[in-house]
C-alpha positions as CSV (number, residue, x, y, z in Angstrom):
1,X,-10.2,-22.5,6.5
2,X,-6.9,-21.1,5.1
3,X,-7.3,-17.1,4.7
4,X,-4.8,-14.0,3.3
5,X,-4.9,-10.4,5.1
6,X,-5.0,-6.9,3.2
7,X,-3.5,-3.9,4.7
8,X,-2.2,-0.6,3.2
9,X,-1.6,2.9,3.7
10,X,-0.6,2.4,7.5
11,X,1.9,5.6,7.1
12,X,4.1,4.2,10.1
13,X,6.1,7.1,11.3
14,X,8.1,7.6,14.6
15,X,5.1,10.5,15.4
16,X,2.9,8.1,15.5
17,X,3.1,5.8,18.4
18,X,-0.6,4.7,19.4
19,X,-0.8,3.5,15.6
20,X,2.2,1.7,16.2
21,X,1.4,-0.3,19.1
22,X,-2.0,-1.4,17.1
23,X,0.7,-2.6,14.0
24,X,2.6,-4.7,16.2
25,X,-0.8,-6.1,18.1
26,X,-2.0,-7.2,14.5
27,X,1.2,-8.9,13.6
28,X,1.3,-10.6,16.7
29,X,-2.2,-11.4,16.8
30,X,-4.9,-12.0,13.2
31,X,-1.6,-11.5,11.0
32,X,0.1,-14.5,13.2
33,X,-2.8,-16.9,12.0
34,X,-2.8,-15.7,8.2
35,X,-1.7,-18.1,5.5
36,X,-0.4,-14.4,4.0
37,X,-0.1,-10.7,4.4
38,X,-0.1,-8.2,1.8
39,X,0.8,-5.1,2.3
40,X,-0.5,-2.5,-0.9
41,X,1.5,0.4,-0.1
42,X,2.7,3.0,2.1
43,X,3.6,0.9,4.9
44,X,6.1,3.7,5.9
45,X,4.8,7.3,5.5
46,X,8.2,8.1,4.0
47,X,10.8,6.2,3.0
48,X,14.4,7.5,2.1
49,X,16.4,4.4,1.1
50,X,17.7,1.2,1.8
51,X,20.4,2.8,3.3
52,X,18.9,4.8,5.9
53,X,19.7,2.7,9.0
54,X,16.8,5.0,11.2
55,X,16.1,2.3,14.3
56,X,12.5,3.0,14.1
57,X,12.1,1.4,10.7
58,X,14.6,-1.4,11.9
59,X,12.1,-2.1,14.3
60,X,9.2,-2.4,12.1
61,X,11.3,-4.9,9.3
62,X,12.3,-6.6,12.6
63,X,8.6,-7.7,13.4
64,X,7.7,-8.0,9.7
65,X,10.5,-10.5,9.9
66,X,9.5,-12.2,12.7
67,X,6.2,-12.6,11.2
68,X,7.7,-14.0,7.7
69,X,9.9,-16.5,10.5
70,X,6.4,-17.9,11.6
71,X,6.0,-18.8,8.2
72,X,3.7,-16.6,7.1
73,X,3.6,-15.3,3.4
74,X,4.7,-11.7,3.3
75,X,4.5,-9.4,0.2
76,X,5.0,-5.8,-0.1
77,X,3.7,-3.2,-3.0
78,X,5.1,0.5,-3.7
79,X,2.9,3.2,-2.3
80,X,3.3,6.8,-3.2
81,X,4.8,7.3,0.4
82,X,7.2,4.7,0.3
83,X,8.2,3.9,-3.5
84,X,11.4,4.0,-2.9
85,X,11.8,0.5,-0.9
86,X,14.1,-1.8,-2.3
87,X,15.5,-5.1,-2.5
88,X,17.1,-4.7,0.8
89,X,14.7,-3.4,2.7
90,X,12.4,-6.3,1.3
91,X,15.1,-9.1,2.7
92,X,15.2,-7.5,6.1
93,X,11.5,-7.7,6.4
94,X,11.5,-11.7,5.3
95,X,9.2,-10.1,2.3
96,X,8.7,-10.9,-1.1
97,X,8.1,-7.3,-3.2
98,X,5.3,-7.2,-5.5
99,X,4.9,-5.5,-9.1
100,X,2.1,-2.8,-9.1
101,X,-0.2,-4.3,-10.7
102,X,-0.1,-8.1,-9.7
103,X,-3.0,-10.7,-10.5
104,X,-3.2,-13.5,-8.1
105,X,-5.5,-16.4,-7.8
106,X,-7.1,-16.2,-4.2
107,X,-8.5,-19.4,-3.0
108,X,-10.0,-20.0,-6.7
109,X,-10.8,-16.5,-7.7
110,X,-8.8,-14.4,-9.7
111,X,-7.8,-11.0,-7.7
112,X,-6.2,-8.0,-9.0
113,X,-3.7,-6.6,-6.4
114,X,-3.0,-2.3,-6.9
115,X,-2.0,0.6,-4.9
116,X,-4.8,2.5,-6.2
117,X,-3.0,5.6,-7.1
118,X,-2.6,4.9,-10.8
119,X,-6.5,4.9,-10.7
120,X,-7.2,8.4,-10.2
121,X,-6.9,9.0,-13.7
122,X,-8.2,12.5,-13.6
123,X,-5.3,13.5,-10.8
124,X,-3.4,14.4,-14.0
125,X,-0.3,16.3,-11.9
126,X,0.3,13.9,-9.3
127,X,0.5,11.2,-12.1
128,X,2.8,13.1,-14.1
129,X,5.0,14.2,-10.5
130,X,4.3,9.6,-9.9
131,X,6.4,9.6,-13.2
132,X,9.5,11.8,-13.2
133,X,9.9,10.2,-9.3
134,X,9.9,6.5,-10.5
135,X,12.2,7.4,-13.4
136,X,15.9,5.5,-13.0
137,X,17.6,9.2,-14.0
138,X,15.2,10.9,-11.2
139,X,16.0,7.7,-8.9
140,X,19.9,8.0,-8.9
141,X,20.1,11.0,-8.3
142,X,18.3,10.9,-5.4
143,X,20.0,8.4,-3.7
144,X,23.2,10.4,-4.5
145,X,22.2,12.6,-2.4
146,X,23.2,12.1,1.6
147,X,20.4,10.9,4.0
148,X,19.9,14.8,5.4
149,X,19.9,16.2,1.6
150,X,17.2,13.4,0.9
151,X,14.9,14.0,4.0
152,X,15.0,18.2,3.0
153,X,14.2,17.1,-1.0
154,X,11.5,15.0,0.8
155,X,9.8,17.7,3.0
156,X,9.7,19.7,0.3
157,X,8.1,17.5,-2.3
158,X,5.2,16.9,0.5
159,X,5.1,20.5,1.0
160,X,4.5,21.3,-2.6
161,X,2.1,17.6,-2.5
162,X,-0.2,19.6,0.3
163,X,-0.5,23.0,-1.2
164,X,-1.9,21.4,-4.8
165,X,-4.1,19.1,-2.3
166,X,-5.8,22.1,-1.3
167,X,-6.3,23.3,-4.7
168,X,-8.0,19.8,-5.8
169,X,-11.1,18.4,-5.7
170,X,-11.8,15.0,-3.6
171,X,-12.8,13.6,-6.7
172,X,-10.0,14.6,-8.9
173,X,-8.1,12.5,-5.6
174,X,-9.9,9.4,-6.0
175,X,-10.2,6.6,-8.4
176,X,-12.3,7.0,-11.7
177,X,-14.4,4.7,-13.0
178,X,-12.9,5.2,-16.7
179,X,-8.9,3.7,-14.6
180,X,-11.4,1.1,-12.7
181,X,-12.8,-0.2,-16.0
182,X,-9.4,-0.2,-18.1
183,X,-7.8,-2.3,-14.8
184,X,-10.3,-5.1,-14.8
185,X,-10.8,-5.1,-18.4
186,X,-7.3,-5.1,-18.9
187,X,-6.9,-8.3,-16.3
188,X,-9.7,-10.6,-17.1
189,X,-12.5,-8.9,-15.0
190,X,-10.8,-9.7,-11.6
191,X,-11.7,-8.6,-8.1
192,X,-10.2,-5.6,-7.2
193,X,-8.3,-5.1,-3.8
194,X,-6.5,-1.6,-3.4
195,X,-5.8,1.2,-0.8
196,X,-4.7,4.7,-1.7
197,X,-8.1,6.7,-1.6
198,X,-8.6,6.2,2.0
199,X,-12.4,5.9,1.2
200,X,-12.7,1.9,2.4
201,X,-15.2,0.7,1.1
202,X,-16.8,-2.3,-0.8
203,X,-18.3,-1.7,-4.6
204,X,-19.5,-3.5,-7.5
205,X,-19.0,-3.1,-10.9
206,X,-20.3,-4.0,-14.5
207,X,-17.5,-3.6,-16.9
208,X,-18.2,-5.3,-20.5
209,X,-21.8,-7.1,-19.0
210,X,-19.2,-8.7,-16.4
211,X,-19.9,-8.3,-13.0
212,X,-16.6,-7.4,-10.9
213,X,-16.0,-6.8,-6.7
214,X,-13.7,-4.1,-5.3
215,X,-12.7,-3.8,-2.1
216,X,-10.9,-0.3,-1.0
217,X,-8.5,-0.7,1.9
218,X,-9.0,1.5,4.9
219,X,-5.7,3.9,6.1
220,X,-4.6,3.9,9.5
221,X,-4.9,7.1,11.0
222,X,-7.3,6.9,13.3
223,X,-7.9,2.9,13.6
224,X,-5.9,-0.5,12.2
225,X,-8.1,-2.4,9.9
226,X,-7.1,-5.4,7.5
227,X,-9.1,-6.9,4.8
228,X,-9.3,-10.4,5.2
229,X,-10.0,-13.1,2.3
230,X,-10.5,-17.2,2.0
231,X,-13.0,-19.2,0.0
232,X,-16.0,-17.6,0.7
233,X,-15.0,-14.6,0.0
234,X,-13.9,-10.7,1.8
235,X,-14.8,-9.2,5.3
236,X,-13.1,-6.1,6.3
237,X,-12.1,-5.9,9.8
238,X,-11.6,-3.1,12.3
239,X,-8.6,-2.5,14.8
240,X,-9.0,-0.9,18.4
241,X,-8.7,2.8,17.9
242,X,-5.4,4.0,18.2
């Protein structure tokens, strides 16, 4: 039976190198059997432009590439981490990129596709930061900006990110039921698929009398773990520990 993988917030960094050994396992391995991968943000845990010719993210569009070569479906959504990935970027990895939200039909059922940010609703500062960063204006200037300017604007941003972290609430940091509700009403009463949270997990909802599944995508600090979906439905699936 034909199935799709689900991965997202995987945060690849040089740093991280037992992580990274468990990425390349799973595209050479589950991935490599997948009718498609979907990737719903923050592949990289930073990302400073197409431009920024860094071998270790080379090496990671490389096997995304070779991957894509096998003829495997690959798609690729924004994160908050790495928003700024382009058309370029996208090409080198063999990958289509994906609008935030996207609706898909999934072996008969209609799915909703999101990073999860834009759920936590009540995480009022971060949305309004998620807005001035994703402006065009905010954009171009940023990438006028050389590759060392970019990296200090960066480490300051996440800098400033942490300290309000500390000042918040875990759930002012995670998805609201009021965001849940407006996204599947807004889409037909879909299942749900998103990362962002970092609280994997599987819930149900009843939204208008209409019964609606979500599935929250695990991170990958400590262990890989994919979501995988075909005609009978979701089973989340844990990686060897890094």
């Amino acid at each position: 039976m034909p199935y799709s993988l689900f991965v997202s917030d995987l945060h690849l960094c040089p740093t991280r190198s037992a992580i990274i050994r468990v990425f390349f396992d799973f595209l050479r391995g589950p991935a490599a059997q997948a009718e498609a991968l979907y990737v719903l943000g923050d592949l990289f845990d930073y990302w400073m432009g197409d431009d920024d010719d860094d071998p270790f993210n080379a090496s990671v569009l490389t096997a995304l590439r070779e991957l894509a070569g096998r003829g495997v479906a690959l798609y690729l959504m924004h994160g908050n981490r790495d928003f700024l990935i382009g058309k370029v970027c996208a090409e080198k990895a063999g990958a289509n990129l994906m609008q935030d939200p996207t609706l898909i039909e999934l072996y008969g059922t209609p799915t909703l596709l999101m990073h999860g940010d834009t759920l936590c609703t009540d995480d009022v500062r971060y949305l309004e930061f998620r807005a001035k960063v994703r402006s065009p204006t905010w954009q171009q200037q940023f990438f006028a900006q050389s590759i060392a300017a970019r990296k200090q604007i960066v480490a300051g941003l996440r800098s400033e990110n942490n300290a309000e972290k500390k000042l918040k609430t875990e759930e002012i940091m995670d998805a609201t039921p009021a965001g849940i509700e407006t996204a599947l009403r807004e889409h037909g009463y879909p299942r749900l698929i998103h990362g962002h949270t970092h609280r994997p997990a599987r819930h149900e909802h009843v939204v208008d009398g209409r019964h609606c599944e979500r599935w929250v995508l695990a991170d990958w600090y400590t262990n890989g773990s994919y979501l995988a979906c075909d005609g009978g439905g979701c089973r989340a699936t844990k990686l060897a520990a890094a």
